[in-house]
N, C-alpha and C positions, 0 to 999 in steps of 0.2 A: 540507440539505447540511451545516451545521453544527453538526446534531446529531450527524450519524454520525463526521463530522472528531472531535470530541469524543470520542468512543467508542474511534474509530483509534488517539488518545493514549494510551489505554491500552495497546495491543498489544504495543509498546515494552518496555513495564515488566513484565507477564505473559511475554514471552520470558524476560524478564532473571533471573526471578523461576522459573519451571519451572527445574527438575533435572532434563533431559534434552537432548540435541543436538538440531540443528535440525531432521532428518529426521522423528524421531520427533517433533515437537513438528507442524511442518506435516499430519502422518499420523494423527493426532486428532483436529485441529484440524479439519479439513476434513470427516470421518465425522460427528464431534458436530453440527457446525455444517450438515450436510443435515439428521442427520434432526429436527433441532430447526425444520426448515423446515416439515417435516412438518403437523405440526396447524395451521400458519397457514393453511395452502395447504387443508387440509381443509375448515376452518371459513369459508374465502372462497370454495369452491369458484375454486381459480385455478388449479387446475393442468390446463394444456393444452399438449401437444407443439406446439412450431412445424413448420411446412413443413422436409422434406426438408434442404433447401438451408442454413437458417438453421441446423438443429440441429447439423448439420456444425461449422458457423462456432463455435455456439455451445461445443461438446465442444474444439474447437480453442482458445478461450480458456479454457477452463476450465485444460486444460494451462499455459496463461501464467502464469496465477493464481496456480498451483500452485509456476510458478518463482518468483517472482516473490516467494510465501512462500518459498521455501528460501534466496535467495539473502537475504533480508529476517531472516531471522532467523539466516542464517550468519554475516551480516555484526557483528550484534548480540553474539555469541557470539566472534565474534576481535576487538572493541573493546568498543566499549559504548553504554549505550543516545542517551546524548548526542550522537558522534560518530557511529553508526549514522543518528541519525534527520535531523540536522544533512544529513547527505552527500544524503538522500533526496531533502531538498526540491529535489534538481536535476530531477525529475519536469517540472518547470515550462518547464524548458530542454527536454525530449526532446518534451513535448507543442505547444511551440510551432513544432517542426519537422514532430511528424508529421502531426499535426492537418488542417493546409493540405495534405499530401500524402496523405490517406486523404479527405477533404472536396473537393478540387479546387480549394483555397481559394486567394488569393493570399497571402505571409506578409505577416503585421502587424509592421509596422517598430515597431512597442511591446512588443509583445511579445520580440521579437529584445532588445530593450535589455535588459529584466526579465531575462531568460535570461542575457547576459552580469553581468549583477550575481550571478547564482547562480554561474556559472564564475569570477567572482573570491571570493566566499567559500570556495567548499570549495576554491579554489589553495590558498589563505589556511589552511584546516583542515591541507592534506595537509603546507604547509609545516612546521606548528610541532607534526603530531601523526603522524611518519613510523612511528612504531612502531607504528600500527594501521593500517598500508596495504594490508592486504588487507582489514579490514573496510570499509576506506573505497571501494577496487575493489568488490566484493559491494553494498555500499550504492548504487552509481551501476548499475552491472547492475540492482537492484531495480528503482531506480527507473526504468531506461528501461522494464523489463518491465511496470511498471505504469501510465504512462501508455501504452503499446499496451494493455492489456486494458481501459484505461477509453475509450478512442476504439473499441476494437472494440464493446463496450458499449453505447454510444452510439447504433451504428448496429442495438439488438434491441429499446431502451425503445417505439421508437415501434410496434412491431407484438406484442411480447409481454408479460405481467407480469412485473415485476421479480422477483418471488418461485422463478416458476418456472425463469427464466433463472438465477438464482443457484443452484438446487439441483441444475440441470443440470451449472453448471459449477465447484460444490464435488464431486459424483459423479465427474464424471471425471477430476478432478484427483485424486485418491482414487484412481479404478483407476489412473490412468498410474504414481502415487505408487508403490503396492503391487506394480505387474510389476516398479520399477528399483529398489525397497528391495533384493531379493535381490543386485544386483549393485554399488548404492553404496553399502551400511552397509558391505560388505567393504572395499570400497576407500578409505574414509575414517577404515577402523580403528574403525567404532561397532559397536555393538551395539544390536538391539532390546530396546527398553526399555518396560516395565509404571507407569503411573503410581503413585506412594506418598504417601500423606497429605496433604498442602497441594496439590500440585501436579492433583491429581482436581480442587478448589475453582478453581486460576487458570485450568483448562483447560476449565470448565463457563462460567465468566467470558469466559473468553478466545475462545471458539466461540459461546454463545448471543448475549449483547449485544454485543459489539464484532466479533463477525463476520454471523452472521444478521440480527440488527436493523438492523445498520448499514451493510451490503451493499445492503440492501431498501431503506432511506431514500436510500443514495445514488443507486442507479438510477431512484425517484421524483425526486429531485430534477435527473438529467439531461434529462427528460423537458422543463427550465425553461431551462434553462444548459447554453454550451459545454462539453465538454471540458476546456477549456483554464480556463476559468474553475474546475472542479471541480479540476482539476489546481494550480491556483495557490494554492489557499484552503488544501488539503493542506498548504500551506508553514504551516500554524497546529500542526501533527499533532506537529511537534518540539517546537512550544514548549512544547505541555502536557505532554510525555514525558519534557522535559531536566529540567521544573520538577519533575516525580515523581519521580525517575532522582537529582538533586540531594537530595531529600526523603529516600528510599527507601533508598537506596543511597549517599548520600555523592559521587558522582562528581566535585562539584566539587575534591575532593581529587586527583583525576587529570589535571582540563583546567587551562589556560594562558588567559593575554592571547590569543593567538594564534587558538586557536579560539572564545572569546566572540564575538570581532571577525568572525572568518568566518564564525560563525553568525547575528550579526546582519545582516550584509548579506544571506543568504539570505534568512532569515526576512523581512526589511521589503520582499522585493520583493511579498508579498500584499498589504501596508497601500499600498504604492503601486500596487496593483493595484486596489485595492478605494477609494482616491484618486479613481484615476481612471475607474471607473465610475460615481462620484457625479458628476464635473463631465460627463459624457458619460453619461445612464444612459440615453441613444433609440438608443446606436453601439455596435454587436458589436464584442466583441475580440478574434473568433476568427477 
């Protein structure tokens, strides 16, 4: 799990890092990143179609994914990778609602708290960083999308390989991409774009290890862990991406008091998550 978390860190920074709009960055991403699934799938012999019912299910997340990228790296592209990634960890807040409503679960009154710790950082972000309020809207959209697609997920590790699941649901995120290209590069005033020189290298980066490899190890490691737990550990995704992004990019030149403060209350609600699985590690916290 926390190898791929690791991986994710980079995503951030490879958005930030390509010279092309979000559309066509998602629209690479996703093509590279099947058929690079390819020879795994070959060499394990693992690729087998699910039942009728599940494939459905499955092709319908792929499409989530697929927003999930666009709003993820829209968001990225009208702020930046800091406040982008900062705003995502509310993932943890959408997982601990839906979680218990897709599972039939009761909610866990700890989780609930974690969640409200996440709703007072990014207050805390939108207060003191109002001039990136729609990457910060985009950033919350993300992330509700993507804790839906990791509980729908959830519910294919236990009957199919991860490998194949993932390649099913980079393909159709792919085709859904390619039928609404025609009708949202106009309307967003872009244009289809040709990768050029560096950006071929972040987008080989940015699709084979941080998306195939690390798609794969995550769905292994659902196979072990909640949801909700994979969703909360995710709150580690910004730290290593603010730290590149600060690195990389200088950002610190752009943020405030204001957003430190409300990034670190996001971020610390994993270490209090991860707290408290140590003092309780026989009690689900999903």
């Amino acid at each position: 799990m926390h190898v791929s978390i690791l991986l994710w860190g980079f995503t951030g920074v490879f958005g930030k890092a390509i010279g092309m709009n979000a559309m066509m960055i998602v629209w690479y991403r996703m093509i590279i990143s099947a058929v690079a699934l390819i020879p795994f799938m070959v060499r394990n012999q693992s690729f087998k179609l699910p039942e009728r019912k599940r494939l459905a299910s499955i092709i319908i997340t792929g499409f989530v994914v697929c927003l999930h990228w666009l709003t993820f790296y829209g968001s990225i592209k009208a702020s930046n990778v800091s406040i982008a990634l900062s705003c995502f960890s509310s993932i943890s807040l959408f997982s601990a609602f839906l979680e218990p409503i897709f599972f039939r679960q009761k909610l866990n009154r700890g989780n609930i708290i974690l969640a409200l710790f996440v709703i007072a950082g990014i207050y805390i972000i939108f207060a003191f960083q109002k001039m990136y309020a729609m990457g910060i809207i985009l950033a919350l959209v993300s992330a509700f999308l993507s804790a839906l697609f990791t509980i729908l997920n959830k519910k294919f590790v236990y009957q199919d390989e991860p490998a194949p699941v993932t390649f099913i649901e980079l393909i159709s995120g792919f085709v859904f991409l390619s039928l609404c290209l025609p009708w949202l590069l106009p309307l967003f005033n872009f244009n289809f774009e040709i990768p050029k020189g560096i950006d071929w290298l972040w987008l080989l980066l940015l699709s084979v290890v941080c998306t195939s490899v690390a798609f794969t190890l995550s769905l292994e490691s659902l196979k072990k862990i909640s949801a909700f737990t994979m969703n909360l550990s995710v709150n580690l995704e910004p730290l290593y991406s603010i730290i590149l992004a600060i690195i990389l990019f200088k950002e610190d030149e752009l943020l405030n008091g204001g957003f430190y403060l409300g990034a670190a209350i996001v971020i610390s609600s994993v270490f209090i998550h991860s707290y408290l699985q140590y003092r309780n590690p026989n009690k689900s916290v999903a």
